[in-house]
N, C-alpha and C positions, 0 to 999 in steps of 0.2 A: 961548262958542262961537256963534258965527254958523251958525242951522242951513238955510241955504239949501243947495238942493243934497247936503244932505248924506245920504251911503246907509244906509237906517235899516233892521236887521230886529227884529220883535217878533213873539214867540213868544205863546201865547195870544191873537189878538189880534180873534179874530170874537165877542166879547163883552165888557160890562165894564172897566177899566181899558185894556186893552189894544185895545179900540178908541178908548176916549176920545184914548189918548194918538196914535193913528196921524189920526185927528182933526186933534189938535193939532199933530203934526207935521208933516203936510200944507198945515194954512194957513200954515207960515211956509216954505212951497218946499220942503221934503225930500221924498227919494226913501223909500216906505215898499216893503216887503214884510211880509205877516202871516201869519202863519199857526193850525190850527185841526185839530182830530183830527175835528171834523162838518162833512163838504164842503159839505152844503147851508145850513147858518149860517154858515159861510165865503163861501161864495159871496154868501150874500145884504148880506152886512158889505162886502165888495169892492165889489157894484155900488152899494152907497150912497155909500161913501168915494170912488169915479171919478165918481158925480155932481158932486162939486167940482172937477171939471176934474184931479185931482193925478195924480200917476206911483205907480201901488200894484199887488202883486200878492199874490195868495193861492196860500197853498203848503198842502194837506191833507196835512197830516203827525202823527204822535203822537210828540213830545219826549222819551218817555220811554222811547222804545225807542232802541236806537242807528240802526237802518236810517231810523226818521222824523227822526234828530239829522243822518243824513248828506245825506236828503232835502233839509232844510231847508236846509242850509249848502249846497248843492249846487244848489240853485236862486235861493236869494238871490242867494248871486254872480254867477251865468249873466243874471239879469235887471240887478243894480247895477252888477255890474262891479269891487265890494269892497265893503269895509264901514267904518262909523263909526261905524255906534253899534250896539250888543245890548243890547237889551230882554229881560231873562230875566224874564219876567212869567208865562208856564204856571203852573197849579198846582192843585192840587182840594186838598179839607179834608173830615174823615170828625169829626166831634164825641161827644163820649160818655164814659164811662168806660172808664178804658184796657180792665181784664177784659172789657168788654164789644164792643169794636172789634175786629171779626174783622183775624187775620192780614194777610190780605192789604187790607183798605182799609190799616194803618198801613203796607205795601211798598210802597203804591202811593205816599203821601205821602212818604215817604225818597224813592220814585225820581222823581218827579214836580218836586218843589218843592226838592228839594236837589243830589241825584248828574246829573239832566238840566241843570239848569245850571252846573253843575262842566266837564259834558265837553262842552257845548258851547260857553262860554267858551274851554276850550282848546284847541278844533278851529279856532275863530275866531278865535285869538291872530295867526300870521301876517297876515292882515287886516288886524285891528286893527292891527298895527303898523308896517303898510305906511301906512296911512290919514295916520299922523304926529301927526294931531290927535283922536282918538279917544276913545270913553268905552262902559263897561260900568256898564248899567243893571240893577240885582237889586231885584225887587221884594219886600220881606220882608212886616211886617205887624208893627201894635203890639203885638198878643202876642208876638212876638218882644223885648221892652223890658220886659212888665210881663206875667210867666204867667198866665192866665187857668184856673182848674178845666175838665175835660172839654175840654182841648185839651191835652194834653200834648204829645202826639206832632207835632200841628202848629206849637205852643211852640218844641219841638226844633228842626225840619227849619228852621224861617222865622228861627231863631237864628245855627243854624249856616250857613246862606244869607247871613248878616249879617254873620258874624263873617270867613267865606269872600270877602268884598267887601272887609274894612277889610283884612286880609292879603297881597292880591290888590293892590288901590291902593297899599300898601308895596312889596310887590316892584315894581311896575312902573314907579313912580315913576322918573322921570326917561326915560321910553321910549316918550313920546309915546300910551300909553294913561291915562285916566284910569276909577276905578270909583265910582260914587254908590250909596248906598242908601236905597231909598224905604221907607216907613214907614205904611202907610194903618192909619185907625182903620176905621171900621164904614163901609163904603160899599154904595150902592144897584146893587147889581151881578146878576144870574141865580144866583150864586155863595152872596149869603145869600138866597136865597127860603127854602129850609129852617129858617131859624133865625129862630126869633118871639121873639127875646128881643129888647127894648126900650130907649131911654133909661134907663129904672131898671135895667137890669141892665147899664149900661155900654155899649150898644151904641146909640151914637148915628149914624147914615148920613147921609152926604154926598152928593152925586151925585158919578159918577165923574168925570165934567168937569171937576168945580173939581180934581180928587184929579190928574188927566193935566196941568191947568195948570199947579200947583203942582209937579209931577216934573220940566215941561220948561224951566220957569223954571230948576230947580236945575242942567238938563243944560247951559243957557246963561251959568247963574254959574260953573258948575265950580263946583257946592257937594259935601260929603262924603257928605251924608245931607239926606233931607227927613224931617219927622216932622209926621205930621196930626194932628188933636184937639185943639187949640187950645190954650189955657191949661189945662183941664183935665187934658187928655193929662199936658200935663208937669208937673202938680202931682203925678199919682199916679207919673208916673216918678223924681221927686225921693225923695217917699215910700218909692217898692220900694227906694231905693237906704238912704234913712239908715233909715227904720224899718220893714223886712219884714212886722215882725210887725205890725202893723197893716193891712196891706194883707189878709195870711191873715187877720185879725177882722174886716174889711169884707166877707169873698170867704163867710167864713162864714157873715153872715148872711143871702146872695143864693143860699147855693149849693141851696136844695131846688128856688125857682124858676127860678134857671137851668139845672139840670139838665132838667127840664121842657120848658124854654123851646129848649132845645141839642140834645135827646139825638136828633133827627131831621135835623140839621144836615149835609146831604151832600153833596158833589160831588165827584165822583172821575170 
């Protein structure tokens, strides 16, 4: 896909991946809109992204509500004109042990990082399929490939995100939409400031920039999935696959420090 020109909206996008990637999308001529549930970090992400001259707008909306799902599709288009690409990138993470993760942080996770881009994928479906040449971008997360202790629930929601994508790409197949899923391992985002856990506990960070390169290269290959962490990443995803139980004996013996290291791990 040749992304000049092309009308791009990304949902979380005044932080983190989701600015990296409107960044990225920017330099190559696309039309970006972003949006962000904190208008004054939004705004400020806006007037840095218009310093490079690009076509960008910030929309202060919360994705998780449906009134901020209709917002957002309701002012994207009004500024685009349609759409080509969705960036379902929103999302917050509450870490811990499940008993211990009040109710509502794990509601907030289902509706945030799962059911908000369910339904606004298919509020944005006619779009998308007007476009002709289109693609649906879900941003999951490597715990979503290999479960991690003290994320269960975000395990869940960034799986089923995943799985919601490879299904999604089946049905549409042949209909001029395409769906990719991206796959980040530990990146340098506002998102883990909470989590002190380290290379030794698995959590090796990137900066978001390479992680937005590597997404938008994938949106230009028409690839299926991007997947970050290198060689390693896919050594331990090899492993969850033929030998489980050894991943549970390695998880074992990190789990008191990364408990430790997780159990203040927030953003919601």
């Amino acid at each position: 896909m040749n992304l000049a020109n092309k009308r791009i909206l990304i949902t979380g996008g005044s932080s983190g991946i989701g600015l990296a990637l409107a960044r990225a999308f920017l330099a190559r001529g696309a039309r970006v809109v972003v949006t962000g549930r904190r208008p004054d970090v939004l705004a400020t992400a806006v007037a840095e992204l218009r310093e490079t001259g690009g076509d960008v707008l910030g929309v202060a909306a919360d994705i998780g509500a449906a009134e901020g799902r209709a917002t957002t599709l309701r002012e994207a288009l009004a500024h685009l004109g349609g759409l080509d690409i969705l960036v379902n990138n929103a999302g917050g993470v509450r870490a811990g042990r499940l008993e211990d993760v009040p109710e509502r942080d794990l509601q907030a996770m289902i509706d945030v990082d799962l059911l908000a881009p369910i339904l606004l994928t298919r509020a944005a479906l006619p779009e998308l399929r007007a476009s002709g040449e289109a693609t649906v971008v879900n941003i999951a997360s490597g715990i979503a490939l290999v479960g991690a202790p003290f994320y269960a629930t975000y395990a869940a929601v960034k799986a089923g995100l995943a799985r919601f994508g490879e299904s999604l790409r089946r049905e549409l197949k042949g209909e001029g939409v395409h769906v990719l899923t991206a796959y980040p391992g530990g990146t340098d985002t506002p998102m883990m400031k909470s989590n002190r856990a380290g290379p030794e506990l698995g959590f090796s960070r990137e900066p978001a920039s390479d992680v937005a390169e590597a997404i938008v290269a994938g949106v230009e290959a028409g690839a299926f999935e991007v997947i970050r962490g290198g060689e390693t990443r896919a050594k331990m995803i090899a492993l969850n696959r033929e030998d489980p139980a050894a991943v549970d004996e390695r998880f074992l013996g990190l789990k008191p420090a990364l408990e430790e290291a997780v159990k203040d791990h927030s953003a919601l």
